[in-house]
C-alpha positions, 0 to 999 in steps of 0.5 A: 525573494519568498520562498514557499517551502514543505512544512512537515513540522507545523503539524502532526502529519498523520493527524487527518488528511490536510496535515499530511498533504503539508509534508513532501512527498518523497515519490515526486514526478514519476512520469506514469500516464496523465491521471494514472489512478495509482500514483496518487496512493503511493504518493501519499505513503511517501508522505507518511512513511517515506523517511523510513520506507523500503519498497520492493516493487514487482514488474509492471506499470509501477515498475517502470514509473519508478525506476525508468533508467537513469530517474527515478521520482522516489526522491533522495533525502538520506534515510529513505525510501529505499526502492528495489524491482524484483521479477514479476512472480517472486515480489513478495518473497523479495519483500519478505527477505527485505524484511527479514534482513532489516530485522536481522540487522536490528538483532545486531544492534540490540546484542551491541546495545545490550554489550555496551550497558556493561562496557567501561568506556560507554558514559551513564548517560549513553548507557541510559539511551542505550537502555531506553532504545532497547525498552522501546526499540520498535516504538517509531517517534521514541527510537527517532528521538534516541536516534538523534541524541545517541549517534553524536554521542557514540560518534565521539566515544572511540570504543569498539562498541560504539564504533560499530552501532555507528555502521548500524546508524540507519538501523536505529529506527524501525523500517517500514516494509513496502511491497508494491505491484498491480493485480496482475501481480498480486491476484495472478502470477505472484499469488502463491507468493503474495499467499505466503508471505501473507501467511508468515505472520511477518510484518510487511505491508502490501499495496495492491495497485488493482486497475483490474486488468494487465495494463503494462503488458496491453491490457490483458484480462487477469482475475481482478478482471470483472464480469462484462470487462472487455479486456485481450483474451475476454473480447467477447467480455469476461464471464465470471465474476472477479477474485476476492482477493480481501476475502481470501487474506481475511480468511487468515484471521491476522492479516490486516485487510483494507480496500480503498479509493482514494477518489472516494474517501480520502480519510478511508485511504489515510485511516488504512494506511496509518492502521496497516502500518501499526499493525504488527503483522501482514498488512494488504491494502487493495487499491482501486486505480483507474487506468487508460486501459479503462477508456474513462468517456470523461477522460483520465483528468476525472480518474478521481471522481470516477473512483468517487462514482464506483463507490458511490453506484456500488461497483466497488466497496470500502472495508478495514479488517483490522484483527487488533480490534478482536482483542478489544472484543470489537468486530474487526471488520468495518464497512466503510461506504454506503449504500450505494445508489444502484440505479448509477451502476449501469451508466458507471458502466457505460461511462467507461468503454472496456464496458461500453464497447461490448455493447457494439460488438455483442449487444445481446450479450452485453445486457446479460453480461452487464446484469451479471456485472450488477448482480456480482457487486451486490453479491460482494457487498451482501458479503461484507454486510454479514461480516459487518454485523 
């Protein structure tokens, strides 16, 4: 009769990656594809953040993983995640209205609290908690800890103020806004929206899901697409180099900026997520997934160990742009892989058959293609080296 449960408690969960994997992820089965590189990285938010957690979430593959009728895998548990799908092209402003009104609703409540330090009928002790949740009112573990004593408190004071900070209950600790979608989304269609909330200053965390190609719609080429990709609309291999998205919204100098894998460092992954959340302003964490698009040679049960070789050969980098460092006189830009092994770039490429294919049906173009491939990563990396020093 053992029953083998979630331990959230037996250890600080933000600590390092094996106290976080101990608590229960709250975006369970979702049904994407077998080794769908981005359901991992969503997963483990969940974990982090899920209790607290509102996600609007662009159309696309993780739009329908999420919210296929009638299940949806974020699961429900009385506080959060909260999940809502927007249109393709307004996702970002849809998540920014989210978090406008969450902190409208939040004014209220201070305005009440503020009300009820001069209400007569308000005992001193809930005055105390009162003013204690005002002093710390965006401090997540405290306005939790007020939460739990203030609302059985108010819940047996019958005046009006008390009565109505009750409806606000959900209200009492911060919301951790979640915008969420793919790169066709975030580098294409919804760009000029992901730019400007990116540019309110407004704190909102955004997690690019970059399979580097239109994967819910058949596998078009967008402008996360790299140079040599095959993809529909490049099937003579895309020409130019891939948009850099991280570069382009560290250029605002107050936007939180992360590129990860999973597969690669997990820590990296943990560190960026915990430091986008602190970060009071916009946060964007791009995120490489490997799809079935791609067409992994190994086959999608190694989409994590293919995301570890992209890394490891120098297709794709690790950073955090953190610009609260820039205060503590520190450079706000770190590089977090290594020096690659560019001798395993080639048959990275090889192993995957977006790149494979071209070689079949355009050789001679295919090894000026695939060298360009090359010539961009190191191009990108060089790049990151100088914001590193």
């Amino acid at each position: 009769n053992t029953h083998v449960g979630y331990k959230d408690d037996i250890a600080p969960k933000a600590q390092n990656v094996k106290n976080s994997q101990f608590s229960q992820p709250l975006f369970e089965f979702s049904g994407a594809c077998a080794g769908c590189g981005e359901t991992p990285y969503i997963k483990a938010i969940t974990q982090l953040f899920g209790d607290r957690m509102i996600v609007a979430n662009a159309t696309g593959c993780s739009s329908i993983y999420s919210g296929s009728f009638p299940a949806s895998p974020y699961c429900k548990n009385g506080k959060g995640p909260a999940w809502a799908n927007s249109l393709f092209e307004d996702n970002a402003e849809f998540g920014l209205g989210l978090r406008l009104g969450s902190q409208r609703l939040r004014e209220t409540v201070a305005k009440l609290m503020a009300d009820g330090l001069e209400c007569n009928c308000c005992s001193a002790e809930l005055k105390a908690l009162f003013a204690e949740w005002l002093s710390n009112k965006e401090n997540v573990e405290k306005t939790k800890e007020i939460a739990e004593k203030i609302v059985p408190m108010m819940k047996e004071c019958n005046c009006d103020i008390c009565q109505q900070l009750l409806e606000y209950k959900d209200l009492l600790v911060p919301r951790s806004q979640w915008i969420i979608g793919g790169d066709g989304w975030a580098y294409d269609i919804g760009y000029g929206g992901l730019d400007h909330v990116l540019a309110s200053g407004e704190n909102v965390n955004v997690l690019v899901l970059d399979t580097e190609v239109y994967s819910n719609t058949g596998g078009q080429s967008s402008k996360s697409t790299p140079a040599g990709a095959v993809a529909k609309f490049a099937t003579s291999g895309k020409k130019i180099r891939k948009k850099d998205l991280g570069m382009m919204a560290m250029s605002y100098g107050y936007v939180y900026v992360a590129q990860v894998a999973m597969g690669a460092s997990q820590a990296q992954f943990l560190n960026a997520i915990k430091e986008a959340e602190a970060h009071n302003g916009p946060s964007l964490i791009i995120a490489y997934a490997p799809c079935i698009n791609h067409g992994l040679k190994a086959g999608m049960g190694h989409s994590q160990k293919e995301e570890k070789n992209a890394v490891e050969c120098g297709y794709w980098h690790l950073y955090r742009f953190n610009p609260d460092l820039e205060a503590e006189g520190k450079n706000p830009f770190t590089l977090d892989s290594k020096e690659p092994d560019w001798s395993k770039f080639q048959d990275y490429l090889k192993g995957e058959v977006r790149f494979a294919s071209l070689s079949k049906t355009f050789p001679n173009e295919a090894a000026e293609l695939f060298k360009l491939t090359e010539e961009f990563a190191k191009l990108r990396l060089d790049s990151y080296k100088r914001l590193a020093k």
